[in-house]
N, C-alpha and C positions, 0 to 999 in steps of 0.2 A: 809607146806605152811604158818606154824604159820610168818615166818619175811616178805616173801612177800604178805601176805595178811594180815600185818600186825593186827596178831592177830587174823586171822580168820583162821580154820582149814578145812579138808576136814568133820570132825566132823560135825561144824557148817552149809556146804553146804546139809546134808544129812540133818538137823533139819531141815531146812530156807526149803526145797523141800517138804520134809513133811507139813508141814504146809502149804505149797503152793497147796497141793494134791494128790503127788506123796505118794502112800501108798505102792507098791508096790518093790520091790529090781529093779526089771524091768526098774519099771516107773524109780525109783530115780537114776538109771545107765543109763537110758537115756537124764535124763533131765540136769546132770551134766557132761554127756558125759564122764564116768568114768566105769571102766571093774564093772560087775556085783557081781563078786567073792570078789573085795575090796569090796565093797557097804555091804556086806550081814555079810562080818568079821567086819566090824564097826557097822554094825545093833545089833549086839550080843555084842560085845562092850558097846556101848551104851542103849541095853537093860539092862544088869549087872549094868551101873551107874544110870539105873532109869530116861532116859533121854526118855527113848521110851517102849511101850509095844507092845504085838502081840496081833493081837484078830483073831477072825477068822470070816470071814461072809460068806451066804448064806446057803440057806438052804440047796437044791439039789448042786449045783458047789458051794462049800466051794473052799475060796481062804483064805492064810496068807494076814493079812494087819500090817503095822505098822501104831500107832499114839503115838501120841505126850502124857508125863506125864504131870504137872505142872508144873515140873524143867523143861522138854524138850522143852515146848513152852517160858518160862523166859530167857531160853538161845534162843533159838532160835528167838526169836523178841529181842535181843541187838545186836544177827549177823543179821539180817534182816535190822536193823535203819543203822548201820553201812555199810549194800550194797548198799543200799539206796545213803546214805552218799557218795561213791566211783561213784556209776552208775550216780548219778547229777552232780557230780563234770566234771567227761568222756562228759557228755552230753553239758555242759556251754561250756568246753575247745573247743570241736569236734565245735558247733556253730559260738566261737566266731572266730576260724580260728585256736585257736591254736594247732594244729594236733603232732608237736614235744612233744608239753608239755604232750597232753593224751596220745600219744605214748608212753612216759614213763612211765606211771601210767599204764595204758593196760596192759603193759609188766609185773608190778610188779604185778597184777591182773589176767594174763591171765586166770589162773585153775578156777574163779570166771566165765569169762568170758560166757561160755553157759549157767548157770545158771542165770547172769542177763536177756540176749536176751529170755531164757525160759518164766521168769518172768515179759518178758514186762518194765523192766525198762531202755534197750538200746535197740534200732532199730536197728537191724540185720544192715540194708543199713547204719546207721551211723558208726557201726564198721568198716564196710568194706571202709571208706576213710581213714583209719590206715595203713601207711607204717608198718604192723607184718605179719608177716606170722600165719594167721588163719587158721587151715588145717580142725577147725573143723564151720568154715563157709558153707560147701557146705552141711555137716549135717542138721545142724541148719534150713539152708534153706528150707530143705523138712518137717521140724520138726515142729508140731502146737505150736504154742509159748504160747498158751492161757492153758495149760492143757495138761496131759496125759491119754485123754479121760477115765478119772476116773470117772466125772458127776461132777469136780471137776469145781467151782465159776468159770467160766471164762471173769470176767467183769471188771477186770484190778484192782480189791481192793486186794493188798497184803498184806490188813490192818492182853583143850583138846588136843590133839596131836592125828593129825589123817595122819600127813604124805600129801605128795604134791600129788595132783588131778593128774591125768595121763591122 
């Protein structure tokens, strides 16, 4: 995904989710809308570069979590400013009328694409006035956008080579 997201990887979607709330392989294969088996070979991945750790919570139901290292959140908020930076731009174009112009950005974005609407930075209903074929619209739809009922912030503060999203 690194040239059409220019620069951002599926790596980077798996940090930005994390830090979003998604602690889980689950969660973070849902909220990116990507098979769970990549998700958990990148989690291992990126646990080895120190980009993420495992810890384990609760007492009686012990579940795996990943967070975030210090590296993991350094990278993870430059790919975060930078979705930002794509999902405003989608947003002004989709407004001002110009739908050809986001259309090609979207496009170059797509594998981004679940992961911004997850994150509340484009409105599910603004994508859908995109001549693309969004197959993963009718998901999304049923999908809480605010969280993956982790207990995760849901108040709209969002304050590598990892191979193309699927």
């Amino acid at each position: 995904m690194a040239s059409a997201g220019e620069g951002l990887s599926l790596e980077d979607a798996i940090l930005i989710a994390i830090a979003q709330g998604a602690e889980t392989p689950d969660e973070i294969a849902r909220a990116l809308h990507v098979d769970k088996g990549v998700v958990e070979d990148l989690l291992r991945k990126l646990e080895l570069e120190g980009f993420v750790k495992k810890e384990t919570r609760g007492l009686i139901f012990k579940k795996t979590v990943y967070v975030l290292t210090e590296k993991g959140f350094e990278r993870a908020g430059r790919a975060l400013e930078k979705l930002r930076e794509v999902a405003n731009q989608l947003r002004q174009m989709i407004e001002s009328g110009q739908v050809d112009e986001a259309s090609q950005i979207a496009s170059a974005w797509m594998s981004f694409l679940p992961l911004m609407v997850w994150m509340d930075l484009l409105p599910l209903t603004m994508l859908s006035l995109l001549p693309l074929e969004l197959g993963f619209l009718a998901d999304l739809g049923a999908m809480d956008t605010g969280g993956m009922d982790t207990g995760a912030d849901t108040s709209g503060d969002t304050g590598g080579d990892g191979g193309d999203m699927v």
